[in-house]
C-alpha positions, 0 to 999 in steps of 0.5 A: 537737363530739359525735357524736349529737344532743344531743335525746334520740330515744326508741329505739322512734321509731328503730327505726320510722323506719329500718324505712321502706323503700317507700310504703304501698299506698294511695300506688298508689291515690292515683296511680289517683285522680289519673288520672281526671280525665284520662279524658278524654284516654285517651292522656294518662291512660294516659301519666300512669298508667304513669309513676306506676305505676314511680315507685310500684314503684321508689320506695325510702327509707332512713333512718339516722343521717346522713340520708335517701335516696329514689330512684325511677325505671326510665329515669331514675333520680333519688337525692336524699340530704339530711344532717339538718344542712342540715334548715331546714324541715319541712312536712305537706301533704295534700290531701282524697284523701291525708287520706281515704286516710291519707297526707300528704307530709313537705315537706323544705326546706332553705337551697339557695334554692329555693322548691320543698322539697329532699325530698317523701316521699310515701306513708307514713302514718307521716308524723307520726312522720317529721316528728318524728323529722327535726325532732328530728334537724334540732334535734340536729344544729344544736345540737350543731355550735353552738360554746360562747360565752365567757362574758364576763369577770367585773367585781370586785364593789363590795367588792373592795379593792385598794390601799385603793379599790375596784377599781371605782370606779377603773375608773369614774374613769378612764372619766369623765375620758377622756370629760370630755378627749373632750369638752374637745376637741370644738368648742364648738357 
């Protein structure tokens, strides 16, 4: 087993990726634009509004060689850490606000069995590049825990001679008249 993906990753494209520590501003602005349908309810739009507002401040990522972190929160504070082995689907997702504000979210599934994704990271515009650089580490790491397959034994050409026959054709012999015996002992139909 090596140690890194056996998928080349162009260093410049590492460098960017694990330089990602916290969401771009325009995340803060989404949150806002979010809230506004809630006006109606002052309380509730002013509920929505703060808990956004901390999950923007303290939200943090970390990549590196291993996986990716993510962890917000203030009064309850969440981590998620996702190797890139258990990678099986990545996804961007953006609605209008989010496209118009150069944002999408990176949609982290992997094998758990839950229908929801195992890691959203939001609020970064260099969302393309995060999905290529995890699809390329989820390919790397999934190809190099592959374990080599036995090629199968090689079959002696027609031309070889053993013994004055051909090794072959002794082989095909001796496989027709065990099926001719299987077939004697068969009942008749």
């Amino acid at each position: 087993m090596t140690d890194g993906p056996s998928v080349p990753i162009p260093p410049d494209l590492e460098t960017r990726i694990f330089a990602i520590q916290r969401p771009a501003g325009e995340l803060l602005t989404y949150y806002s634009l979010c809230c506004v349908p809630l006006l109606l309810v002052p309380p509730v739009a002013i509920l929505v509004w703060t808990v956004n507002y901390f999950r923007y401040h303290t939200l943090r990522y970390r990549f590196d060689r291993e996986g990716i972190s993510m962890r917000w929160g203030i009064l309850f504070r969440r981590e998620v850490i996702l190797n890139y082995a258990r990678i099986q689907d990545i996804h961007l997702v953006s609605n209008v606000i989010e496209r118009w504000l150069g944002l999408a979210r990176v949609q982290v599934q992997t094998a758990s069995g839950s229908a929801t994704p195992e890691l959203i990271i939001e609020g970064l515009r260099e969302f393309e590049s995060i999905r290529d650089y995890l699809y390329l580490r989820m390919r790397g790491t999934h190809d190099s825990r592959r374990h080599p397959v036995p090629s199968p034994p090689e079959l002696p050409s027609p031309t070889t001679v053993v013994g004055g026959h051909g090794e072959l054709a002794g082989v095909l012999r001796e496989i027709a008249g065990e099926l001719r015996a299987l077939r004697e002992s068969l009942p008749p139909r």
